[in-house]
CHARMM internal coordinates of N, CA and C (Angstrom, degrees):
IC EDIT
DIST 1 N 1 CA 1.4420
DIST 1 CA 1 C 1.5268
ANGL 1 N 1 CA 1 C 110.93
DIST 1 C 2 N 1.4890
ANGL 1 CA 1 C 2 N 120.99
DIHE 1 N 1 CA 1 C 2 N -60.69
DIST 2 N 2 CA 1.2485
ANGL 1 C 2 N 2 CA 119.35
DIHE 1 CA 1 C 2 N 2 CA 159.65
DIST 2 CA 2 C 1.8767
ANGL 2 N 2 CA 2 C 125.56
DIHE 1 C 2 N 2 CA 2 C -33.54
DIST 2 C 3 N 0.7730
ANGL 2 CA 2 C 3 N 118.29
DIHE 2 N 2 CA 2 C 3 N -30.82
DIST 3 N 3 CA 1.3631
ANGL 2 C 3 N 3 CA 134.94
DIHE 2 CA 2 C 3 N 3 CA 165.54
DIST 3 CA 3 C 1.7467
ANGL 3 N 3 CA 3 C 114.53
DIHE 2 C 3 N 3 CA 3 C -62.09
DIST 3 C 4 N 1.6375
ANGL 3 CA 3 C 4 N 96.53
DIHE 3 N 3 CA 3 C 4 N -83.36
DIST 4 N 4 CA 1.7507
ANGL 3 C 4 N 4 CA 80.34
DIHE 3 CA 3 C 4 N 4 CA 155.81
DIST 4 CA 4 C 1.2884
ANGL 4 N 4 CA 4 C 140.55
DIHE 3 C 4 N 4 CA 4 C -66.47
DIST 4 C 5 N 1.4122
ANGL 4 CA 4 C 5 N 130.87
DIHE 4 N 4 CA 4 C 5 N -4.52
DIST 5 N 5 CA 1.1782
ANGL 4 C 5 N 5 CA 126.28
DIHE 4 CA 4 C 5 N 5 CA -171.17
DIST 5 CA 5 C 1.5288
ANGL 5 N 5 CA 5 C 86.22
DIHE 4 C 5 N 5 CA 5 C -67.76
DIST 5 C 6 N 1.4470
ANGL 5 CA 5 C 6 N 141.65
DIHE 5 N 5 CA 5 C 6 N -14.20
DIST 6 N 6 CA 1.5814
ANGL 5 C 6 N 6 CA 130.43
DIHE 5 CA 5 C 6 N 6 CA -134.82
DIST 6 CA 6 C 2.1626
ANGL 6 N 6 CA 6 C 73.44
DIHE 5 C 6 N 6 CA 6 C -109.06
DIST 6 C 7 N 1.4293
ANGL 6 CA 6 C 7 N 134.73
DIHE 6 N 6 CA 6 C 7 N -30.48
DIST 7 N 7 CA 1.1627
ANGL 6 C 7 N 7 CA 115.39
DIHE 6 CA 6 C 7 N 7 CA -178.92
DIST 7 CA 7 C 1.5906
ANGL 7 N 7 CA 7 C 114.01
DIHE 6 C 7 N 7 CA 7 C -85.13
DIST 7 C 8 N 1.2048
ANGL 7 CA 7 C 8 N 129.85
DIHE 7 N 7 CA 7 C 8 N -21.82
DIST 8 N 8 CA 1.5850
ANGL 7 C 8 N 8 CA 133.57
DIHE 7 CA 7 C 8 N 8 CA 176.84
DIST 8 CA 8 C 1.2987
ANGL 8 N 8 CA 8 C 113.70
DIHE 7 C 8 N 8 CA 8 C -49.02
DIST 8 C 9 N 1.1995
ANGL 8 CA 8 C 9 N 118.86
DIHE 8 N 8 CA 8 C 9 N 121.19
DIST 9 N 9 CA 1.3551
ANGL 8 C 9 N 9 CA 145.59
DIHE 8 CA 8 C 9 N 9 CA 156.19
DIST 9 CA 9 C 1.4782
ANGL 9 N 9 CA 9 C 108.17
DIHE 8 C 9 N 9 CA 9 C -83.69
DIST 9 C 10 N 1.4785
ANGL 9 CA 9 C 10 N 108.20
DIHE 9 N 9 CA 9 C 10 N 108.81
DIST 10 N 10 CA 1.5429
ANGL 9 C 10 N 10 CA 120.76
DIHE 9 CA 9 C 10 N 10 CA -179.59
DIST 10 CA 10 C 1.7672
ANGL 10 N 10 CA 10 C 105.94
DIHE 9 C 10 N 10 CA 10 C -72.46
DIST 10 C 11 N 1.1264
ANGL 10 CA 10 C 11 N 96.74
DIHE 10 N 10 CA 10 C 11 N -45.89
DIST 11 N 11 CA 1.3460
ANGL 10 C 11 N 11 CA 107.35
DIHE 10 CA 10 C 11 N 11 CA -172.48
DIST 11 CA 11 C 1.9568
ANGL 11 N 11 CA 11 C 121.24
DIHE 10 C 11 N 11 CA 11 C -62.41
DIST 11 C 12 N 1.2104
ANGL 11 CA 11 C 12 N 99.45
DIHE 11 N 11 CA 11 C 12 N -22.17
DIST 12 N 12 CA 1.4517
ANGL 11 C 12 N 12 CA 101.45
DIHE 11 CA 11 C 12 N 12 CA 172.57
DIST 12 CA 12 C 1.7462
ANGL 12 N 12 CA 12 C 103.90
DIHE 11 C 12 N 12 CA 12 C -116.24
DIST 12 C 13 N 1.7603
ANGL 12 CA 12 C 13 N 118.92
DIHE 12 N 12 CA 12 C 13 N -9.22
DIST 13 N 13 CA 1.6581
ANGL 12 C 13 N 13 CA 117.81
DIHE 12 CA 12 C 13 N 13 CA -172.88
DIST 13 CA 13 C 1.6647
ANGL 13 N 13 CA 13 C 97.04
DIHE 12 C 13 N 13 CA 13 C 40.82
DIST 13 C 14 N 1.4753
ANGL 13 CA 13 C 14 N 101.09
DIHE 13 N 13 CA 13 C 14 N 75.22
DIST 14 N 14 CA 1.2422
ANGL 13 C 14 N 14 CA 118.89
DIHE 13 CA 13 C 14 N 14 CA 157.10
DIST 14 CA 14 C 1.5027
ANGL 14 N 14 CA 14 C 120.85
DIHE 13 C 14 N 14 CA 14 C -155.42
DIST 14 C 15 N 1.1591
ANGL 14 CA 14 C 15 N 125.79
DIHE 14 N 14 CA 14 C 15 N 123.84
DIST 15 N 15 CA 1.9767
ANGL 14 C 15 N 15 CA 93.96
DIHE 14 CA 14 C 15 N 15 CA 166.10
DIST 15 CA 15 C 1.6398
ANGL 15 N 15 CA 15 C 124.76
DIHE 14 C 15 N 15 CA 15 C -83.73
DIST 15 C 16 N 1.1060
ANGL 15 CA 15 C 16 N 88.44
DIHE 15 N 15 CA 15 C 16 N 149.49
DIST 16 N 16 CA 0.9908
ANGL 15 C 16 N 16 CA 126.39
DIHE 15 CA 15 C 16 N 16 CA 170.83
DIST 16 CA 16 C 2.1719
ANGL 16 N 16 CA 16 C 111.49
DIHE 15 C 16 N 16 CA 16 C -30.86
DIST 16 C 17 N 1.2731
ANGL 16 CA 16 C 17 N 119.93
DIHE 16 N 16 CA 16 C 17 N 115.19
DIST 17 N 17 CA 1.5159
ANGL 16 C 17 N 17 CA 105.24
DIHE 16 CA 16 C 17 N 17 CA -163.67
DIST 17 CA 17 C 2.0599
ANGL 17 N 17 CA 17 C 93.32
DIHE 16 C 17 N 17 CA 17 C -68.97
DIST 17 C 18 N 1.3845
ANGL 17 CA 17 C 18 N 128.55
DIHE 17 N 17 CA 17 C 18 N 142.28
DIST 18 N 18 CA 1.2852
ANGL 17 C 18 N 18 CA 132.61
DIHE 17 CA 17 C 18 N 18 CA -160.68
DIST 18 CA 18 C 1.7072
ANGL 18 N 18 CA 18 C 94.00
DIHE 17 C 18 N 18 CA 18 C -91.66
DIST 18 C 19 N 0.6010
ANGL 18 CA 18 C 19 N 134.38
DIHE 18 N 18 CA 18 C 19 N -45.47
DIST 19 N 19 CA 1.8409
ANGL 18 C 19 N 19 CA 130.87
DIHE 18 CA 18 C 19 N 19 CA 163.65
DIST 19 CA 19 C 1.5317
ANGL 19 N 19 CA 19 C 119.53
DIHE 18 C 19 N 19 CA 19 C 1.27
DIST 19 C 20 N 0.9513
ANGL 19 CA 19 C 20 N 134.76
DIHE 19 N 19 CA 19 C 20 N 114.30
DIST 20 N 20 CA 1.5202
ANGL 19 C 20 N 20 CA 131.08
DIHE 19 CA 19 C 20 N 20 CA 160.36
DIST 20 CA 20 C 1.4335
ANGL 20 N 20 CA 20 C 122.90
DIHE 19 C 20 N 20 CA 20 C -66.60
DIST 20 C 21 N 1.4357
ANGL 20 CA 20 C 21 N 111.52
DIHE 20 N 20 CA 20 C 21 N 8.15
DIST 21 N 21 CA 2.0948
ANGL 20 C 21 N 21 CA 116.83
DIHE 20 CA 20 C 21 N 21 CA 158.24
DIST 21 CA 21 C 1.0792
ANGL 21 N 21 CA 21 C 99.88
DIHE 20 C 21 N 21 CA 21 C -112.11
DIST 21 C 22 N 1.7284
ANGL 21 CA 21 C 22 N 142.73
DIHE 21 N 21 CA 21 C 22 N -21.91
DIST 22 N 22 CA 1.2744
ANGL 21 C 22 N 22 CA 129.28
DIHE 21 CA 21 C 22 N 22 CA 157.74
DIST 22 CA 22 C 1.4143
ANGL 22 N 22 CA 22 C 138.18
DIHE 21 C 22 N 22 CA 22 C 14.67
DIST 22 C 23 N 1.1804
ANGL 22 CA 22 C 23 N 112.76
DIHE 22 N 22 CA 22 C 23 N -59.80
DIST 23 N 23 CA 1.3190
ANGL 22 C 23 N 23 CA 118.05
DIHE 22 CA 22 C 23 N 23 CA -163.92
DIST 23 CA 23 C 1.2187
ANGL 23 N 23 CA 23 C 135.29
DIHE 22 C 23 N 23 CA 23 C 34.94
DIST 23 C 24 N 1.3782
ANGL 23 CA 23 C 24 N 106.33
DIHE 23 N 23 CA 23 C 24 N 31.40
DIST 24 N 24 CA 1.6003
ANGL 23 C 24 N 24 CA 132.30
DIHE 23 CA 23 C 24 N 24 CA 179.69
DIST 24 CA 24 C 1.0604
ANGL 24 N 24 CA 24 C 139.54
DIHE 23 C 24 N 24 CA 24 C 45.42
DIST 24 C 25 N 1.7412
ANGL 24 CA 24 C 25 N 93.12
DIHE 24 N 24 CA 24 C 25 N 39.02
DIST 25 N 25 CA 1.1898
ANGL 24 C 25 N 25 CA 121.13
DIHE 24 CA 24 C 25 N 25 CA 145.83
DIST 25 CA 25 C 1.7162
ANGL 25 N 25 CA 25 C 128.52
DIHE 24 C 25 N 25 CA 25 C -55.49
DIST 25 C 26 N 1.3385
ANGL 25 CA 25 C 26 N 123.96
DIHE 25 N 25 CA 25 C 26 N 158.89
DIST 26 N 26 CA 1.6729
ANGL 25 C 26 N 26 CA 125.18
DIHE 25 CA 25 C 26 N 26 CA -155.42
DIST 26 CA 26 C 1.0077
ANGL 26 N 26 CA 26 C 80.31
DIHE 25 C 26 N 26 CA 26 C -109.12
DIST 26 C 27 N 1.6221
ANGL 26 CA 26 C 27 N 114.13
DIHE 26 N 26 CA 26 C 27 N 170.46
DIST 27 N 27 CA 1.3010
ANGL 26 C 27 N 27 CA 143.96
DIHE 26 CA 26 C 27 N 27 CA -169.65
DIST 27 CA 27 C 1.2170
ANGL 27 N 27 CA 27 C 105.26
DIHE 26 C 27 N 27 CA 27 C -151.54
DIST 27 C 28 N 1.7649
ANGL 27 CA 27 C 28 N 123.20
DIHE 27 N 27 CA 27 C 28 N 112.73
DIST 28 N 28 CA 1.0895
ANGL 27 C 28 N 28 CA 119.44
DIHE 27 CA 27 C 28 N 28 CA -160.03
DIST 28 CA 28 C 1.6544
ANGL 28 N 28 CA 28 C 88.58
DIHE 27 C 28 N 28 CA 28 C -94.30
DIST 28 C 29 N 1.8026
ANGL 28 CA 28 C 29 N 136.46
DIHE 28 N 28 CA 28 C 29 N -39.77
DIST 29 N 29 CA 1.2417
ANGL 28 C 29 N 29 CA 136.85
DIHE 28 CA 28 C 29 N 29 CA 174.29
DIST 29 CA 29 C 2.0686
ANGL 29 N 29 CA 29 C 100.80
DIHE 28 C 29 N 29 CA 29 C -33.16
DIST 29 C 30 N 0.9917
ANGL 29 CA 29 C 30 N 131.84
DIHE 29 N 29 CA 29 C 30 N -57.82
DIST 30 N 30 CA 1.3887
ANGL 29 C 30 N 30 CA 164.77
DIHE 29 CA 29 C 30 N 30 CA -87.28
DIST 30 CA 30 C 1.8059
ANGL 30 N 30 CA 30 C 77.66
DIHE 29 C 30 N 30 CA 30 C -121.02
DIST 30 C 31 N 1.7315
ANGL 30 CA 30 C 31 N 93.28
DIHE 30 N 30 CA 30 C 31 N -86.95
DIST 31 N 31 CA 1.2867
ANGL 30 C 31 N 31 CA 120.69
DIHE 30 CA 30 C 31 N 31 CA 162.41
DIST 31 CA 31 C 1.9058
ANGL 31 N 31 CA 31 C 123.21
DIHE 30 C 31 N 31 CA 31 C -13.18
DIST 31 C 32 N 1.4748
ANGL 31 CA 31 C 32 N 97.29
DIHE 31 N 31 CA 31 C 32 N -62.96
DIST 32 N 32 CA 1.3637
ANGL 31 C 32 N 32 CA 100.78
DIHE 31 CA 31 C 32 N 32 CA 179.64
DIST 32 CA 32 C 1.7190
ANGL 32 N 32 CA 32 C 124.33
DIHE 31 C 32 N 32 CA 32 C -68.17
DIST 32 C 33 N 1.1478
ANGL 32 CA 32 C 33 N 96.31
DIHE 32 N 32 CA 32 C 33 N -19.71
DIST 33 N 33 CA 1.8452
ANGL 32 C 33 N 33 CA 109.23
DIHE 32 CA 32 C 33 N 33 CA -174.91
DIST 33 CA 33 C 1.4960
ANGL 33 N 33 CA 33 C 87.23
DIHE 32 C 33 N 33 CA 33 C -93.35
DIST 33 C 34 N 1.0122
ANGL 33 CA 33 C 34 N 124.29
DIHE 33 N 33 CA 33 C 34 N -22.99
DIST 34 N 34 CA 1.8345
ANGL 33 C 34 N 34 CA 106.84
DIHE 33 CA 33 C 34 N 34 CA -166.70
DIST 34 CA 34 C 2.0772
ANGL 34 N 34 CA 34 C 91.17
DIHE 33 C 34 N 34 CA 34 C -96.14
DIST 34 C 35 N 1.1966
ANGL 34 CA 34 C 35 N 101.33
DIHE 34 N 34 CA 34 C 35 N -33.86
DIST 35 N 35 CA 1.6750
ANGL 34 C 35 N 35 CA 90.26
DIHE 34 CA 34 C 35 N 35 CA 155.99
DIST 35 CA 35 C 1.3457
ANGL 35 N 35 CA 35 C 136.63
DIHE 34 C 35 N 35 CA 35 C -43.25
DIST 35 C 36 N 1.5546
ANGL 35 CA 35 C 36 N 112.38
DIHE 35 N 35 CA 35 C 36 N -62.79
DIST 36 N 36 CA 1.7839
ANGL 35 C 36 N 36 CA 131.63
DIHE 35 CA 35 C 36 N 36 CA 173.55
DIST 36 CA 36 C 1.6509
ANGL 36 N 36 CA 36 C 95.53
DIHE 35 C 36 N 36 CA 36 C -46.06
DIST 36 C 37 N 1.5389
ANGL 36 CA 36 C 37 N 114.20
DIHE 36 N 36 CA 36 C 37 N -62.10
DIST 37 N 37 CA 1.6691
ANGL 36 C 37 N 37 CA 117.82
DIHE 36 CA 36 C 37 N 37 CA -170.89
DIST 37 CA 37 C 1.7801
ANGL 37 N 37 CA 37 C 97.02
DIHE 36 C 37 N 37 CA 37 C -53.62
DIST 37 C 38 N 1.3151
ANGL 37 CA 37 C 38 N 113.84
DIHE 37 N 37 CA 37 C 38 N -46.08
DIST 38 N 38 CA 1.4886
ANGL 37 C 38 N 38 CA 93.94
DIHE 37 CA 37 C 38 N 38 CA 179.35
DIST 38 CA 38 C 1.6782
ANGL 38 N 38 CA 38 C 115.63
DIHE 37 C 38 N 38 CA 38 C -65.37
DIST 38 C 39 N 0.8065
ANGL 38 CA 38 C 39 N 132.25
DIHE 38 N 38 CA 38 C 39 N 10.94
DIST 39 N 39 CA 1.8564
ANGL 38 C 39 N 39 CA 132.57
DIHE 38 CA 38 C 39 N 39 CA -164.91
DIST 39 CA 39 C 0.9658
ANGL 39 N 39 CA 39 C 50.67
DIHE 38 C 39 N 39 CA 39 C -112.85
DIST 39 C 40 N 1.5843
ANGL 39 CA 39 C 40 N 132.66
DIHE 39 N 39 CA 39 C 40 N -134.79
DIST 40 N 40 CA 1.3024
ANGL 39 C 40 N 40 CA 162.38
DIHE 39 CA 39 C 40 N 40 CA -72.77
DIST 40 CA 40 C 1.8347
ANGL 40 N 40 CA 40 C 88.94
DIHE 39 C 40 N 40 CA 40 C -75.70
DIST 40 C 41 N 1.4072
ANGL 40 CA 40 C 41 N 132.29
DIHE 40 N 40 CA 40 C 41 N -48.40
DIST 41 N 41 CA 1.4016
ANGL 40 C 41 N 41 CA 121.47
DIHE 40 CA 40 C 41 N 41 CA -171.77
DIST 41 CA 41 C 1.5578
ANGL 41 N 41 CA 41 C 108.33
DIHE 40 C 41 N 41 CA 41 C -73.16
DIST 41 C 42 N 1.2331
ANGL 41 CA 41 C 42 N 110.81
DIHE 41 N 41 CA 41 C 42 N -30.86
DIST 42 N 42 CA 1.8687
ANGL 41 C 42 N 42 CA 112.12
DIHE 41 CA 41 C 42 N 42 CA 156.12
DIST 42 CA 42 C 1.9269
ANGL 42 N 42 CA 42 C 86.57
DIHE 41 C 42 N 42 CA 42 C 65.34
DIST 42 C 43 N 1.6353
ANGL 42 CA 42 C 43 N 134.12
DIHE 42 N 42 CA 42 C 43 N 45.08
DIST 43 N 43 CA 1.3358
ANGL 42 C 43 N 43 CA 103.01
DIHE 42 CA 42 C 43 N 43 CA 161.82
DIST 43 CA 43 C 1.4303
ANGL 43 N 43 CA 43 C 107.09
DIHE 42 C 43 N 43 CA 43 C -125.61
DIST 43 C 44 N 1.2143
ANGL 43 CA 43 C 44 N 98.67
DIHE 43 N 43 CA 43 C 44 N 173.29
DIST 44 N 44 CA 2.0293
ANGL 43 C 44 N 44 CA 108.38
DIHE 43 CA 43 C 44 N 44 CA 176.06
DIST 44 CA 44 C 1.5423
ANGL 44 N 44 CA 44 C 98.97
DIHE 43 C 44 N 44 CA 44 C 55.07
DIST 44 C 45 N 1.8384
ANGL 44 CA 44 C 45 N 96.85
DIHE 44 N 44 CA 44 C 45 N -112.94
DIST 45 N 45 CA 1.6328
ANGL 44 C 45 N 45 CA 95.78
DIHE 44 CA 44 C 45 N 45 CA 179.16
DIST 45 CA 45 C 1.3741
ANGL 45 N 45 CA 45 C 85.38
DIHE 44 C 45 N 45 CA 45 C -146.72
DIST 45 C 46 N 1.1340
ANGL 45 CA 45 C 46 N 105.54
DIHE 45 N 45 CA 45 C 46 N 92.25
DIST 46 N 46 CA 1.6869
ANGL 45 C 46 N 46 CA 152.22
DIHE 45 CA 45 C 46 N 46 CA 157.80
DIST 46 CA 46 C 1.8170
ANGL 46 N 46 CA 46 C 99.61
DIHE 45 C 46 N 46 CA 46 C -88.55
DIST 46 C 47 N 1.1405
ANGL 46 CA 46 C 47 N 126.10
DIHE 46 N 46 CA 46 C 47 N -66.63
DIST 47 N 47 CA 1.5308
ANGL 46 C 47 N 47 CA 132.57
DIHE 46 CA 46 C 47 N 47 CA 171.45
DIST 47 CA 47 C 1.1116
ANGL 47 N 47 CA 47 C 132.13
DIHE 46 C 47 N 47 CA 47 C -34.37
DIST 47 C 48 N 1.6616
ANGL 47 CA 47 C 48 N 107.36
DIHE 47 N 47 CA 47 C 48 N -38.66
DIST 48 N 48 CA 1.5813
ANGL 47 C 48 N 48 CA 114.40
DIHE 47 CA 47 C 48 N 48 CA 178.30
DIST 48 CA 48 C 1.3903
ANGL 48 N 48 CA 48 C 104.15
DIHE 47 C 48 N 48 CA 48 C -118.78
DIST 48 C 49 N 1.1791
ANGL 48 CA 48 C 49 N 131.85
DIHE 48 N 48 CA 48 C 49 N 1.75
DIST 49 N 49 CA 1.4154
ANGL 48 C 49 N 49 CA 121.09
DIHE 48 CA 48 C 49 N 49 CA 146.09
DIST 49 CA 49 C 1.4662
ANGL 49 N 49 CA 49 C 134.70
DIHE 48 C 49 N 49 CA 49 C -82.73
DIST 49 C 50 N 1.4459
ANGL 49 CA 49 C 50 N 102.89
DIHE 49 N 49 CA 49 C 50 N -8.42
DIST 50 N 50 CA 1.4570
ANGL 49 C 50 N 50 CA 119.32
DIHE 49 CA 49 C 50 N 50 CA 138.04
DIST 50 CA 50 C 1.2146
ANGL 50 N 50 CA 50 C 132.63
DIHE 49 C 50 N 50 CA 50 C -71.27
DIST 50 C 51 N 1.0730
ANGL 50 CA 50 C 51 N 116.08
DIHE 50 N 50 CA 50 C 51 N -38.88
DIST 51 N 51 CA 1.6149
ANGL 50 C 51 N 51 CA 121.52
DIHE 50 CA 50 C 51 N 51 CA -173.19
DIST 51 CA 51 C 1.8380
ANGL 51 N 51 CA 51 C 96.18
DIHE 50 C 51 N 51 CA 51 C -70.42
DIST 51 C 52 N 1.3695
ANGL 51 CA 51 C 52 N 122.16
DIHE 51 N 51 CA 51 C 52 N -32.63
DIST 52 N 52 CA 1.2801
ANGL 51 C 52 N 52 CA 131.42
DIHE 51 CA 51 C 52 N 52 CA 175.75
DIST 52 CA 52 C 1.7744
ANGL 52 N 52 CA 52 C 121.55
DIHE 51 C 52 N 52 CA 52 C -46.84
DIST 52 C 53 N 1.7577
ANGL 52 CA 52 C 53 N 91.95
DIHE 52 N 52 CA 52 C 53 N -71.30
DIST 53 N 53 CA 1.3167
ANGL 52 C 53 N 53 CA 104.12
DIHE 52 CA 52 C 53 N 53 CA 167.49
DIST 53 CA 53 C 1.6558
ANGL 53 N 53 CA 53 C 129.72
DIHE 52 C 53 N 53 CA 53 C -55.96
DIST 53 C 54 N 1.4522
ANGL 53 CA 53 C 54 N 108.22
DIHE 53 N 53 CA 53 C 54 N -28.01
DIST 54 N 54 CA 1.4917
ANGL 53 C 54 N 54 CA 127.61
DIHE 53 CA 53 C 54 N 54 CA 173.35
DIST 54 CA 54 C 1.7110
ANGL 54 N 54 CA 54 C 104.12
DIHE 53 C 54 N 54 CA 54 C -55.41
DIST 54 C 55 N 1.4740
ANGL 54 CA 54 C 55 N 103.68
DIHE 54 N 54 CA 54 C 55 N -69.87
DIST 55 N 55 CA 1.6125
ANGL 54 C 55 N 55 CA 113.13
DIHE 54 CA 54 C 55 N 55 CA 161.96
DIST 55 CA 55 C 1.2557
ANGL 55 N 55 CA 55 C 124.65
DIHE 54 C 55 N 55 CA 55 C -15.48
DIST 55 C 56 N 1.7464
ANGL 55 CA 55 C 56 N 114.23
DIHE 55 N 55 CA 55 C 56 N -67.69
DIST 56 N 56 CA 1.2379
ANGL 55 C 56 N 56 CA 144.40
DIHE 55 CA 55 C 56 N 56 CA -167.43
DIST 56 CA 56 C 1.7857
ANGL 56 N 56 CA 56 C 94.92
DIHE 55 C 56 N 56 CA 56 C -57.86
DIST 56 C 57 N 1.1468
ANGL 56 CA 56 C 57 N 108.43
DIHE 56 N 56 CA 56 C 57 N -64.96
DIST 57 N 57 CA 1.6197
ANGL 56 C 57 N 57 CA 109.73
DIHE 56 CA 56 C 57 N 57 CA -164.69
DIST 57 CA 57 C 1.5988
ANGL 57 N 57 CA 57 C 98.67
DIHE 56 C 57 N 57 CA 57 C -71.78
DIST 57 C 58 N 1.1516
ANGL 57 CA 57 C 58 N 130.14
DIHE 57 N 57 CA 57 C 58 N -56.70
DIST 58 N 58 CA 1.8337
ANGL 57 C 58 N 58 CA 114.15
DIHE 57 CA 57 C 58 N 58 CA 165.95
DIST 58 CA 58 C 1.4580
ANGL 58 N 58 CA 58 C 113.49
DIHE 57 C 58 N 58 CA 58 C -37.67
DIST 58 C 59 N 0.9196
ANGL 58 CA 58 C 59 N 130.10
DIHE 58 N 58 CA 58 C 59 N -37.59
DIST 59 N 59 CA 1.3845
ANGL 58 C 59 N 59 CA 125.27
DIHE 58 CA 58 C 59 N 59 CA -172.22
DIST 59 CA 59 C 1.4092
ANGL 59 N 59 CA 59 C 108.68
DIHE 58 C 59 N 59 CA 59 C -88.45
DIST 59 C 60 N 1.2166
ANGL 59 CA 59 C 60 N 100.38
DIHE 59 N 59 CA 59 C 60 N -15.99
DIST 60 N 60 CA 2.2024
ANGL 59 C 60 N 60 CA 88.82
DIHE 59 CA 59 C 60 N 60 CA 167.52
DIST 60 CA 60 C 1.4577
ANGL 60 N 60 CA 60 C 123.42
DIHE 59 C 60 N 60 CA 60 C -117.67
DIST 60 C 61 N 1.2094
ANGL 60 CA 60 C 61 N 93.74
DIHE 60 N 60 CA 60 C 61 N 40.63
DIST 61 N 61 CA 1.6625
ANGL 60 C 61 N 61 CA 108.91
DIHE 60 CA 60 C 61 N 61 CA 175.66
DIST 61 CA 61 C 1.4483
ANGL 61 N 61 CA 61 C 96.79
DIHE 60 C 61 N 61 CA 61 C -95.78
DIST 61 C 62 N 1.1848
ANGL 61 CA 61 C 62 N 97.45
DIHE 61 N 61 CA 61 C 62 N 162.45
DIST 62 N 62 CA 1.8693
ANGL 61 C 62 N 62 CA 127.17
DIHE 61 CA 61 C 62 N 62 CA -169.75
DIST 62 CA 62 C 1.5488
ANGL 62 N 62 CA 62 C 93.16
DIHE 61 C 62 N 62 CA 62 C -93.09
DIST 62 C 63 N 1.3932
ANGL 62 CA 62 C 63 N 94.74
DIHE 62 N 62 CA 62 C 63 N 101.67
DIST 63 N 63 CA 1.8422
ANGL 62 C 63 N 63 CA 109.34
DIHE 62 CA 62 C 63 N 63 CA 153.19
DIST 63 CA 63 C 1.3505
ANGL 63 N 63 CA 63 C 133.27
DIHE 62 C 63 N 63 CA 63 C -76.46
DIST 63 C 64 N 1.5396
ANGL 63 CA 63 C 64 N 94.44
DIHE 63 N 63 CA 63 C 64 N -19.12
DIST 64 N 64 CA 1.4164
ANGL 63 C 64 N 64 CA 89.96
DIHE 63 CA 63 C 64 N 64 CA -174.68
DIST 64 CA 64 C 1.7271
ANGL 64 N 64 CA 64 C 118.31
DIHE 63 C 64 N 64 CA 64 C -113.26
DIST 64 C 65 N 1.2651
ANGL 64 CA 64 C 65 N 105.30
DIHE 64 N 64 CA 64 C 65 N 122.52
DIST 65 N 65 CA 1.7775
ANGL 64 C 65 N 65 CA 115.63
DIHE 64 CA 64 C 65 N 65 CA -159.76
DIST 65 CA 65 C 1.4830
ANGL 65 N 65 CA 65 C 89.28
DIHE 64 C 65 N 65 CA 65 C -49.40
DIST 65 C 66 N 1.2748
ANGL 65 CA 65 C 66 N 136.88
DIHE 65 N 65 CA 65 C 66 N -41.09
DIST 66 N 66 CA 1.4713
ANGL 65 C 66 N 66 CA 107.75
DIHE 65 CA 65 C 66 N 66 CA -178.39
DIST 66 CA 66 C 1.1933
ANGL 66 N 66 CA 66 C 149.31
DIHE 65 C 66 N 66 CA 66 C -64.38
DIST 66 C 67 N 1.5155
ANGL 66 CA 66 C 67 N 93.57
DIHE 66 N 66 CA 66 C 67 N -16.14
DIST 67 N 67 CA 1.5151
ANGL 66 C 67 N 67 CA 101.37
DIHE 66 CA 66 C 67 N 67 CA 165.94
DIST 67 CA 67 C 1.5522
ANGL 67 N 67 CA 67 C 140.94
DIHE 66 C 67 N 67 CA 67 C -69.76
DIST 67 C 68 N 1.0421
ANGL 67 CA 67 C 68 N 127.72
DIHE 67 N 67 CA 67 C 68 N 133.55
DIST 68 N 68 CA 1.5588
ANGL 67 C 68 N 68 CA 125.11
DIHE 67 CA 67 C 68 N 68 CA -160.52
DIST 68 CA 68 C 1.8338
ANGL 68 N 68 CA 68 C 101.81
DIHE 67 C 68 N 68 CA 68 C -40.05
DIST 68 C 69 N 1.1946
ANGL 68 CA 68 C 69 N 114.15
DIHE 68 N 68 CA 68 C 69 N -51.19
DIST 69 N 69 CA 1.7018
ANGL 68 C 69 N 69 CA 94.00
DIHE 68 CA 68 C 69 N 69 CA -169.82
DIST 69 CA 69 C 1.3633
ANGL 69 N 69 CA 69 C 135.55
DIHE 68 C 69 N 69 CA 69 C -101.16
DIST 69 C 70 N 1.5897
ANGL 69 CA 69 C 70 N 94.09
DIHE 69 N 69 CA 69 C 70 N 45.04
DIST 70 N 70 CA 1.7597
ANGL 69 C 70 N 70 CA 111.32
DIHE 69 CA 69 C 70 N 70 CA -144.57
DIST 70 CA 70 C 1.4343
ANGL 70 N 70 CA 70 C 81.69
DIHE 69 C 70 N 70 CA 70 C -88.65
DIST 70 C 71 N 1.6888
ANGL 70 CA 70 C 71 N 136.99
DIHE 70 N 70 CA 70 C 71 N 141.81
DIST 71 N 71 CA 1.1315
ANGL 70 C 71 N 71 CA 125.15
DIHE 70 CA 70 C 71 N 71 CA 177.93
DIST 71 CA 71 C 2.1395
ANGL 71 N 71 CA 71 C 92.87
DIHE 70 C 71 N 71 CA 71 C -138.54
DIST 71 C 72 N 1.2138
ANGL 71 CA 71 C 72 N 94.62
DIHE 71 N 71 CA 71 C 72 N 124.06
DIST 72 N 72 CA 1.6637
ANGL 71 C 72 N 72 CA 94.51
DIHE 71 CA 71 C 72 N 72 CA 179.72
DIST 72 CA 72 C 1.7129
ANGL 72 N 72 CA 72 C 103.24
DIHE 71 C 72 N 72 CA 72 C -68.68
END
COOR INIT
IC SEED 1 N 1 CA 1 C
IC BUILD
């Protein structure tokens, strides 16, 4: 966790994609596991910077069935 805490971007509650061609671009896959690690370490505000990123990835899912990766 200490490790990723060093790729999180507070400002967008995303991490950071870990790649060295990146170009610091986010990683919502990335993102979601560094979420669970924030539940599970439960300190400071570990809780609502999860609850953030949780947000973030619901909100960029495909609503609309036509799109190729829309999955009901």
């Amino acid at each position: 966790m200490k490790w990723m805490d060093t790729f999180y971007d507070s400002s967008e509650s995303y991490l950071y994609e870990l790649g060295a061609t990146s170009a610091l671009r986010h990683n919502t896959r990335h993102s979601t596991w560094y979420a669970l690690g924030l539940l599970a370490r439960n300190e400071h505000d570990d809780v609502e910077e999860a609850e953030k990123i949780i947000g973030n990835v619901i909100g960029a899912q495909f609503k609309d069935p036509t799109e190729q990766w829309y999955v009901r």
